[in-house]
C-alpha positions as CSV (number, residue, x, y, z in Angstrom):
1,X,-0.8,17.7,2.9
2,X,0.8,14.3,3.8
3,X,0.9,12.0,0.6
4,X,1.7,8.5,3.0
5,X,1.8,6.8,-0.4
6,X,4.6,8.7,-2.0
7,X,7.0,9.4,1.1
8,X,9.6,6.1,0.4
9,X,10.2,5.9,-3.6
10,X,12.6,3.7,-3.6
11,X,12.0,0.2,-1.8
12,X,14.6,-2.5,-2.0
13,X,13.6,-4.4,-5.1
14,X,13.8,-7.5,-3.1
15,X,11.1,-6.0,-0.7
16,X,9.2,-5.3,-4.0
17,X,9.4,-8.8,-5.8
18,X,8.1,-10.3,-2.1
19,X,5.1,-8.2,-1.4
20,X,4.1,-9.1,-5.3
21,X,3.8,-12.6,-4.3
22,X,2.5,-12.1,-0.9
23,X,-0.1,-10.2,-2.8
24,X,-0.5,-12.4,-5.6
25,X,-3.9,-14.3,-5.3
26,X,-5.0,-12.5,-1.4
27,X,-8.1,-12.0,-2.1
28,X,-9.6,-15.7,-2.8
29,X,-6.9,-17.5,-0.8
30,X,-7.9,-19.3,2.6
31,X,-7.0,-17.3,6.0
32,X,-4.6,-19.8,6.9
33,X,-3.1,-19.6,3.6
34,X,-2.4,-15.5,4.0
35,X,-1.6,-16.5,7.4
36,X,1.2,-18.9,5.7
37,X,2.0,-15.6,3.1
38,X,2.2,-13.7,5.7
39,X,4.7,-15.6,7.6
40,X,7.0,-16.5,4.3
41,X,6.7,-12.3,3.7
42,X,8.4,-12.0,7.3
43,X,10.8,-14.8,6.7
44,X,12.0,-13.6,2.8
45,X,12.0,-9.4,3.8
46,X,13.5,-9.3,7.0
47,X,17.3,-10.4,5.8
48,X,16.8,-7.5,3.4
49,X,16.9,-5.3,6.2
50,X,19.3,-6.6,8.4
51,X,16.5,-7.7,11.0
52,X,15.5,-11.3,13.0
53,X,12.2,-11.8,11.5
54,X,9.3,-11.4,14.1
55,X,6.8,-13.6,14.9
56,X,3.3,-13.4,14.1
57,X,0.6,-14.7,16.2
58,X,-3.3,-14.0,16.1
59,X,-4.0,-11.2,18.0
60,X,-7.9,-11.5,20.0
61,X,-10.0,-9.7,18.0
62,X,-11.4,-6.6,19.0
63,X,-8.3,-5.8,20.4
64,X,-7.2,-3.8,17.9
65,X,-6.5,-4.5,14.1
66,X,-2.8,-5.1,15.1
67,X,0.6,-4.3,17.1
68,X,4.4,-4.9,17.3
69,X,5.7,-6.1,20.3
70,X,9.2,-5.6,20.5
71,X,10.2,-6.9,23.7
72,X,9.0,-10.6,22.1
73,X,9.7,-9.2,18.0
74,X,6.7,-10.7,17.6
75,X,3.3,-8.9,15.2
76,X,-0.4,-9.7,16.6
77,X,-3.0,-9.4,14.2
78,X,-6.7,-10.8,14.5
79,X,-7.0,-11.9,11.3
80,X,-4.7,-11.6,8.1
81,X,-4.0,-8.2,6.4
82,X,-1.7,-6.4,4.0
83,X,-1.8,-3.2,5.4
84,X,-1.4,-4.1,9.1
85,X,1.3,-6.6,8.3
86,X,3.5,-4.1,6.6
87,X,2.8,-1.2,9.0
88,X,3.7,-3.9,12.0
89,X,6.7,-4.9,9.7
90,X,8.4,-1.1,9.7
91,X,7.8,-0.7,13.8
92,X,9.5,-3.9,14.0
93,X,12.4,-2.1,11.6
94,X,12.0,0.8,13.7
95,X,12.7,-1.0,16.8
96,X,15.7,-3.2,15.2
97,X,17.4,-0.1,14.0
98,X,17.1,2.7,16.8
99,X,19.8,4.5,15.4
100,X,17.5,5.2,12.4
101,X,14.6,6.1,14.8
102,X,12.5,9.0,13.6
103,X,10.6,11.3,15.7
104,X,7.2,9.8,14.7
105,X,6.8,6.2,14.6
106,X,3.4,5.9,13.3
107,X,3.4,8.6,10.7
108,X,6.9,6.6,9.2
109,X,5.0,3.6,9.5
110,X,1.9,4.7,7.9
111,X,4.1,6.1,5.3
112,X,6.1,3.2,4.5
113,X,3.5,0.7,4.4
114,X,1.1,2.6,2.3
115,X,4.2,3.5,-0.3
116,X,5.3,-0.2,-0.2
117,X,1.6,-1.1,-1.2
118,X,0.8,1.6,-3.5
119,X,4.0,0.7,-5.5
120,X,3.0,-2.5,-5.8
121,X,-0.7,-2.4,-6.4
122,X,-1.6,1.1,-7.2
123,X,-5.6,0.3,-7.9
124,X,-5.7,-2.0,-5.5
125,X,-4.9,0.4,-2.7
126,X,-7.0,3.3,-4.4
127,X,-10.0,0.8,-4.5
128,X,-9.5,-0.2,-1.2
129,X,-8.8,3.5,0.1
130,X,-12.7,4.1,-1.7
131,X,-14.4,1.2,-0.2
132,X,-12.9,2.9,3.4
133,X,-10.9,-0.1,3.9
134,X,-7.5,1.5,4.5
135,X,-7.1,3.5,7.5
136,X,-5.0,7.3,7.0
137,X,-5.8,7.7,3.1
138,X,-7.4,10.1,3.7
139,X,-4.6,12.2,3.5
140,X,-2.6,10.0,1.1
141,X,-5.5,10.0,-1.8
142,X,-7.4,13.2,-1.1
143,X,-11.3,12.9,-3.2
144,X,-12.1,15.3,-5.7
145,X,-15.3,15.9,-7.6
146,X,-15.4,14.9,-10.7
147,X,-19.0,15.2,-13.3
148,X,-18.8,11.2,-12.8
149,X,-18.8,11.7,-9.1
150,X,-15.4,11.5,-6.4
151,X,-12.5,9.9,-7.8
152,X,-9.1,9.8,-6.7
């Protein structure tokens, strides 16, 4: 079974101390502030890895919930989110660093964001995991039942 959230143990610690703050306060903040945390995320994390930081623009929505265009480095999302920002983030990595390319894209994607998150905010992606708001936990955060109900 794939366990996305424990595949990368080890993020840079620089990676680590920016998604804290790009986290820090999401969930009452305006959407052009995570718009503006989102952008400051890009700015602060890409140096760590070598990269150009790409772009972000808004994205049309029902379009999709987001992609990486490399051709432009640029990440289109319809509105702001962790989980699409950081899984846009690593194909943008992926494309910056071909000689690191792996044989699936998504599946490293998937897996980095979710162990980014999940190191960061370990109830915050198990609640939003429950509340079916993250896509692929499924096999990250498999449900058992408990005498209280599932639970992770």
């Amino acid at each position: 079974m794939t366990r996305y959230h424990r595949r990368f143990r080890n993020p840079h610690r620089k990676t680590v101390d920016a998604t804290r703050r790009l986290i820090r306060g999401w969930s009452t903040a305006t959407e052009e502030t995570k718009w503006e945390k989102s952008r400051q995320w890009l700015d602060e994390v890409s140096p760590v890895y070598g990269m150009t930081a790409p772009k972000l623009k808004v994205q049309e929505r029902g379009v999709g919930i987001g992609l990486y265009h490399a051709s432009g480095n640029t990440i289109y999302m319809p509105y702001p989110s962790i989980t699409t920002l950081l899984h846009e983030f690593r194909h943008a990595f992926q494309h910056s660093h071909p000689s690191r390319m792996v044989r699936d894209i998504e599946d490293d994607a998937r897996a980095w964001s979710l162990s980014l998150y999940y190191r960061v905010a370990p109830r915050t992606v198990r609640r939003l995991a429950a509340e079916g708001r993250i896509l692929f936990l499924e096999d990250s955060f498999p449900m058992v039942r408990t005498g209280q109900g599932e639970q992770f």
